[in-house]
C-alpha positions in Angstrom: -21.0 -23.9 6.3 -20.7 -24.5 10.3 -23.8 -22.6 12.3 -20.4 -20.3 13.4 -20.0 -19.3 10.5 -23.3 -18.7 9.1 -23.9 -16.3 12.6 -20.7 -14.3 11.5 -21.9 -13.9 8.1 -24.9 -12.5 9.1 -23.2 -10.3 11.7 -21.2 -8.7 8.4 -24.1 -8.1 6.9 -25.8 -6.3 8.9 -22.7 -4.2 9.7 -22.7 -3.5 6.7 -25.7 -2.8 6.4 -25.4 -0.3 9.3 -22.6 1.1 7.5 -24.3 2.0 4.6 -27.3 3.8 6.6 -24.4 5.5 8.2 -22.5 6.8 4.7 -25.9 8.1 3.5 -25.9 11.7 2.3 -21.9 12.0 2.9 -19.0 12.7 0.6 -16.5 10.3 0.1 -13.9 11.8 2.6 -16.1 12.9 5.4 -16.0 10.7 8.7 -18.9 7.8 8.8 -19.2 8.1 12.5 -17.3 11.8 13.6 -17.7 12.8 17.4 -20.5 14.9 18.5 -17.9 18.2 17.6 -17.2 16.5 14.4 -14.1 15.4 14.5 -12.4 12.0 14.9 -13.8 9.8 17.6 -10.8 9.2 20.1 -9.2 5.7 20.5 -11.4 3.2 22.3 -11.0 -0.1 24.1 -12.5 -2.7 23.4 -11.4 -5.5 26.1 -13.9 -7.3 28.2 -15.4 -5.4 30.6 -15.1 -2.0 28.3 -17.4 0.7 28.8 -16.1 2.7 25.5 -18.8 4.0 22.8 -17.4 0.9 20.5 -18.5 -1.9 23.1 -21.8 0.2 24.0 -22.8 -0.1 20.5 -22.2 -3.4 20.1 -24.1 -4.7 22.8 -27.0 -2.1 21.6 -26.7 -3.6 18.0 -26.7 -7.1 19.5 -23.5 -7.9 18.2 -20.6 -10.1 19.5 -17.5 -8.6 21.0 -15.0 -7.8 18.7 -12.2 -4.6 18.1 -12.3 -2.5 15.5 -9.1 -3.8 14.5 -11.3 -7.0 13.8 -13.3 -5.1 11.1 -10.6 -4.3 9.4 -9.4 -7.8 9.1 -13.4 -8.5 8.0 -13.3 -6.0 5.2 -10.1 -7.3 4.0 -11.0 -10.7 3.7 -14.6 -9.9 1.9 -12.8 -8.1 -0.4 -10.2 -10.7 -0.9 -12.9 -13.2 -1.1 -14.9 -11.1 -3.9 -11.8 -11.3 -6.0 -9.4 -8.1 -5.3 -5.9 -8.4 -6.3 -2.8 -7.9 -3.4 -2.7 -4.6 -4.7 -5.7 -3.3 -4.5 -6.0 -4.6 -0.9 -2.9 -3.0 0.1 -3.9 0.1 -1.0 -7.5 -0.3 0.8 -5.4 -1.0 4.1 -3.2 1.9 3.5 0.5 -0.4 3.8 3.4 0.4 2.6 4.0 -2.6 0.7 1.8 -5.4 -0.5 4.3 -8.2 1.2 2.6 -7.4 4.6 -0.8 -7.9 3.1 0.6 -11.0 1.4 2.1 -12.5 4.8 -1.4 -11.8 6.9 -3.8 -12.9 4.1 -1.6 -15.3 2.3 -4.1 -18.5 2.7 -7.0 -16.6 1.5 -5.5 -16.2 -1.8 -5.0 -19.6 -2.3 -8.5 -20.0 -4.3 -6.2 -17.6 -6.6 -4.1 -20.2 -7.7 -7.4 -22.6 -8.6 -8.5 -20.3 -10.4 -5.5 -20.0 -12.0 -4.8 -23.0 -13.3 -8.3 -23.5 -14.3 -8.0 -20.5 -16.6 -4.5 -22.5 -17.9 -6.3 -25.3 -18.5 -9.3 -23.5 -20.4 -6.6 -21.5 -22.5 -4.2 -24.9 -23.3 -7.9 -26.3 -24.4 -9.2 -23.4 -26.5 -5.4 -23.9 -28.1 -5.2 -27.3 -29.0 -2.2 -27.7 -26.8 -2.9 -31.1 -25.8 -3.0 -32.4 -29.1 0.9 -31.5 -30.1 
């Protein structure tokens, strides 16, 4: 694991961690971070040079630039990482049809087809179906 990576890791974490802090106390369809009226926080920018709510709380959390967009793409992969099938992830992301999920996060499903073929070889074992 590069240093790079490692620092990222530890970023998600403690999003996450920050995340579940937030979450505490609410139901599951109220908003983790509403607007001081409650409702949805408006769109925000988050290019260089920002000065939206999203980029102050980075920089107050210590955290690295990024967009929101980008946590989505974190939360997919984690989940895709922890084993999720297409469909589950689709569903999570709220798109139409799992081919788009497929076509972003194609490569990260490749430890899928280890796995798969393990479990073949395990099952062709368990079968005697080397010994035909």
């Amino acid at each position: 694991m590069t240093s790079n990576t490692s620092g990222r890791i530890g970023t998600i974490i403690r999003i996450s961690l920050m995340i579940a802090r937030a979450c505490e106390g609410k139901d599951r369809d109220d908003l983790v971070f509403p607007s001081t009226n409650g409702s949805c926080v408006r769109c925000t920018r988050a290019s260089k040079g920002s000065k939206s709510w999203f980029v102050s709380a980075l920089a107050k959390c210590g955290l690295d630039p990024m967009t929101p967009h980008d946590l989505r793409h974190t939360a997919a992969s984690l989940v895709i990482s922890s084993g999720a099938n297409v469909k589950a992830v689709q569903r999570m992301l709220g798109r139409a049809s799992a081919a788009m999920t497929l076509d972003v996060y194609a490569d990260l499903f490749d430890d899928d087809l280890t796995a798969l073929a393990d479990g073949i070889d395990d099952a062709a074992r368990a079968a005697d179906v080397f010994d035909l």
